[in-house]
N, C-alpha and C positions, 0 to 999 in steps of 0.2 A: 647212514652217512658215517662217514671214519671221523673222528677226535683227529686225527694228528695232519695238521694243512700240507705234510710234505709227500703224503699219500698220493696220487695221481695227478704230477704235476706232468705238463710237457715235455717230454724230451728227457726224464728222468726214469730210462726204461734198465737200467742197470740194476734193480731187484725183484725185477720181475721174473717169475719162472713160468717157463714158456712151456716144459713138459718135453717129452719125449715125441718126435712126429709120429703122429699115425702111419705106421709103414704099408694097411691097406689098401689107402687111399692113394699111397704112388702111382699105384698103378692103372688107376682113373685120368692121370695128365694127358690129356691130345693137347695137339695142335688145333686151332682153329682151320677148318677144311675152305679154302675158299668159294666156293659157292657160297657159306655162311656169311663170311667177309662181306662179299657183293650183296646179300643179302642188306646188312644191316646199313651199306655203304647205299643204297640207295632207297629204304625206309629213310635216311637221313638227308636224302637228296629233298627227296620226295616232301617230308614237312619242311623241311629252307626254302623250296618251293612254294608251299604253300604258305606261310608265313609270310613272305616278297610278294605275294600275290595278296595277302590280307591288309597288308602294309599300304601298300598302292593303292586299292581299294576306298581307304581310311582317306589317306593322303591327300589323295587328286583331287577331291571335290572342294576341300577345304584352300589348297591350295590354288584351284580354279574361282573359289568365292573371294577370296585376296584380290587377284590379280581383277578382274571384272571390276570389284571393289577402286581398287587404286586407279583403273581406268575412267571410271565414273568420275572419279573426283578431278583427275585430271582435265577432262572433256568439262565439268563443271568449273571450274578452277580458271581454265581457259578461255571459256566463253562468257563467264565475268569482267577479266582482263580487258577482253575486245570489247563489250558495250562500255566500260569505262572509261576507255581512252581517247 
């Protein structure tokens, strides 16, 4: 660890030496080829899908045990009113 707190603060990149670029590696830059693009754009379709699909899954039954739920009491709720009255 550095002594001195002013060492690697945020945003305080004005003494930092960056070096000379590697002028080998220029010549490795592509573009990304679209077949890759679509590639990765539908790996990412693909688990959003599945995730909305785990989601649901999860969801529905707990939401369907609610609603059943509130109906019972309802139906109970109701059919108390009426011997009462």
């Amino acid at each position: 660890m550095t002594e001195d707190p002013e060492v690697g603060k945020a945003g305080d990149n004005s003494d930092i030496d960056l070096g000379d670029p590697v002028k080998e590696l220029a010549g490795f830059e592509h573009e990304a080829s679209d077949a890759f693009l679509a590639t990765v754009r539908m790996k990412i379709q693909r688990r959003s899908t599945v995730s909305q699909f785990a989601s649901f899954t999860w969801n529905v039954p707990k939401v369907l045990l609610a609603e059943f739920w509130s109906a019972l009491i309802h139906i109970i709720g109701s059919h108390g009113e009426k011997t009462e009255g």
